[in-house]
C-alpha positions as CSV (number, residue, x, y, z in Angstrom):
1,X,-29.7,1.8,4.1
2,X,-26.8,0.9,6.3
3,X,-24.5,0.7,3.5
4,X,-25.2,4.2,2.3
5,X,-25.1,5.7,5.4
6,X,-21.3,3.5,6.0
7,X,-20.3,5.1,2.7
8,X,-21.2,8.8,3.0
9,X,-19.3,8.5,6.7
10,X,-16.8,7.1,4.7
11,X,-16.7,9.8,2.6
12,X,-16.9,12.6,4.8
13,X,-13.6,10.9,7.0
14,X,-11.6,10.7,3.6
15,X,-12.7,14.9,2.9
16,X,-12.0,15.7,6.1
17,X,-8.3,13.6,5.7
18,X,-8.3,15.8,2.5
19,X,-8.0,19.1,4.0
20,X,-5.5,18.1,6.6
21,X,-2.9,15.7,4.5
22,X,-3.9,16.7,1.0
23,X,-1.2,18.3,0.3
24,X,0.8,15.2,0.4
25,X,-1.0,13.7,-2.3
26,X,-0.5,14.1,-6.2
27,X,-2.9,17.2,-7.3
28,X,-4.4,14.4,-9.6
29,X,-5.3,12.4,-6.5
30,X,-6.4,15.3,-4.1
31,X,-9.0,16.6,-7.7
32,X,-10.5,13.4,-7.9
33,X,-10.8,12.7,-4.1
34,X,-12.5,16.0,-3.9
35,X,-14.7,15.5,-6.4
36,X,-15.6,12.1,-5.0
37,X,-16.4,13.2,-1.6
38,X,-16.8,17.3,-1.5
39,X,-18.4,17.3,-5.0
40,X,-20.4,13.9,-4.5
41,X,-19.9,13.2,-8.7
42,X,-19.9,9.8,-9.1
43,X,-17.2,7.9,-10.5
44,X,-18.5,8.0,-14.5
45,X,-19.1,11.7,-14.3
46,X,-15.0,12.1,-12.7
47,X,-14.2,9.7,-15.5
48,X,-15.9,11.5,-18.4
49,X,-14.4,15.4,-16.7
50,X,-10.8,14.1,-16.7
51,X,-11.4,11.8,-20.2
52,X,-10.5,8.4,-18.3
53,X,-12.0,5.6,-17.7
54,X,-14.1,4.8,-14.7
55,X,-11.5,2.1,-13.5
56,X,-8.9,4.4,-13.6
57,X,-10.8,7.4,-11.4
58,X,-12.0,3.9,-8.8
59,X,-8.1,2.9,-8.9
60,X,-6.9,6.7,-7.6
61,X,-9.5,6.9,-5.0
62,X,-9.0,4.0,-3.6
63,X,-5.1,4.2,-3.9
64,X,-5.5,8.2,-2.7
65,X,-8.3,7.1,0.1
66,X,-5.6,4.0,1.6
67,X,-2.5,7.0,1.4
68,X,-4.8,9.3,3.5
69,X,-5.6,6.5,6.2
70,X,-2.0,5.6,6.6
71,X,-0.9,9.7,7.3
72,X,-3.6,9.6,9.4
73,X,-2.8,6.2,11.3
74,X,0.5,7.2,11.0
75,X,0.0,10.9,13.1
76,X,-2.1,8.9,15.8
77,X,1.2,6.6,16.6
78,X,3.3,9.8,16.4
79,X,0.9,11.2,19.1
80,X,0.4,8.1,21.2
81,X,4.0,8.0,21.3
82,X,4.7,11.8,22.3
83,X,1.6,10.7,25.5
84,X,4.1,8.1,26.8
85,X,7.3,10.0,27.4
């Protein structure tokens, strides 16, 4: 059970990164994140809607999920800086 609840909290940080940085990601990557973690589809049914394969919809989230995490890491060091001066 811990996994699945690690996962949907997972999910729910990456649509929330979504809606703040997903406009620096490729429209391909924000459609497939959203459907991943707004839409909950899993990664066949994204696969079979966009006609490719279920590696390639597991490569763009993870590649879309790790360009989210470094906007947001790098907006924390911004801020962190901006606190000391």
């Amino acid at each position: 059970m811990q996994g699945q609840s690690d996962n949907m909290e997972k999910k729910v940080q990456i649509g929330m990164l979504c809606e703040i940085y997903g406009n620096l990601l490729t429209k391909r990557q924000l459609n497939i994140l959203n459907d991943y973690c707004n839409e909950d589809l899993s990664l066949t049914e994204i696969a079979e809607n966009n006609k490719i394969t279920r590696q390639a919809v597991n490569d763009i989230v993870k590649k879309g999920e790790s360009k989210l995490l470094e906007y947001e890491q790098k907006q924390r060091n911004q801020n962190e800086g901006r606190q000391r001066n």
